[in-house]
C-alpha positions, -999 to 999 in steps of 0.1 A, spaced: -67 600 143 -77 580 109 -87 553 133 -110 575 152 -122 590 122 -131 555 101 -145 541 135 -172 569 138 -176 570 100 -184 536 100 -208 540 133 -224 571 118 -233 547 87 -246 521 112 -268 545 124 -280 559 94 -288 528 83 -307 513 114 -322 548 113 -337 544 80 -345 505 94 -367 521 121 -388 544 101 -393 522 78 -399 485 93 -407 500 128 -372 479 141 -339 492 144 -322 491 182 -325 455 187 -331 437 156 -303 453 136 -281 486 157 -275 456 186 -256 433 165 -238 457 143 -221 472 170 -213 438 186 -201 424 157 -185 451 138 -174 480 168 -166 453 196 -191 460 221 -201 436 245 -236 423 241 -244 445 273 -230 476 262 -241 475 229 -278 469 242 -276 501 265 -262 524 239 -290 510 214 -317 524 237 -302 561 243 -295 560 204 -330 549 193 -361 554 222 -359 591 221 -353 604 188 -360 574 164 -392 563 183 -404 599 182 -397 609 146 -410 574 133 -447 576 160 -452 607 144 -447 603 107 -469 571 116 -493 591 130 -499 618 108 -508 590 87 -535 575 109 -515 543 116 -516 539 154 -537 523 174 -537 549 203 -561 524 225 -535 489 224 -508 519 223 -519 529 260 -528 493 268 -491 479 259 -475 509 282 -478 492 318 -466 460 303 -437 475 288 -430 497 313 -427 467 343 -415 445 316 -384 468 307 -379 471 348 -377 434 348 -354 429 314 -328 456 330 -325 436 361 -322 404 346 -299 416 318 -275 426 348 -276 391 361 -266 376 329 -229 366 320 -220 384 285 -221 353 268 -253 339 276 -272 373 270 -256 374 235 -270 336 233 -304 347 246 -308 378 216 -294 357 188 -320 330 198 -347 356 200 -339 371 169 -337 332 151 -367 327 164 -386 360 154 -367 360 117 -382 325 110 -412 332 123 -416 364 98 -403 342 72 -430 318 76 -462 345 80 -444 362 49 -448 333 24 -466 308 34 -497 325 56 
């Protein structure tokens, strides 16, 4: 039982921090829930992916679009425009994630996320 109790502890902090992560910076799920619970709760890269998304897309992306909105920072026009992309693009993703060997889609989002982070870095100081 301490197990259990330390495990979702530490899961529940996770959370709350990734939460905090999402209304704040807009990110959360993928850039920082994916790899704690891969590299700190044992999930495979998979499984941690799929729990990211019940987790974050319906409360965290609706708590965080409306305290964003209230304040008059969203674009409702790209909004709409980014949905049909999205939409097929997340059909596509789902069905290529399942083809993917656990390894190489845990190679594939640490790339992405290398490549994003220095990106940022780059824009943030020297742009």
């Amino acid at each position: 039982m301490p197990d259990r109790l330390l495990r979702q502890s530490g899961i529940f902090a996770a959370a709350l921090l990734c939460g905090v992560a999402a209304g704040l910076f807009g990110v959360g799920g993928g850039v920082l829930l994916v790899p704690l619970l891969v590299l700190l709760f044992g999930f495979s890269q998979h499984r941690a992916q799929g729990t990211s998304l019940i987790a974050l897309v319906p409360p965290t992306g609706l708590l965080a679009f409306l305290a964003y909105s209230k304040e008059g920072y969203v674009s409702w026009r790209v909004g709409l425009e980014l949905l049909p992309g999205m939409f097929v693009g997340s059909i596509f993703g789902g069905n290529l994630a399942e083809s993917l060997k656990p390894q190489r889609m845990r190679q594939a989002f640490a790339g992405l996320l290398f490549v994003l982070g220095a990106w940022q870095v780059i824009a943030a100081w020297w742009r």
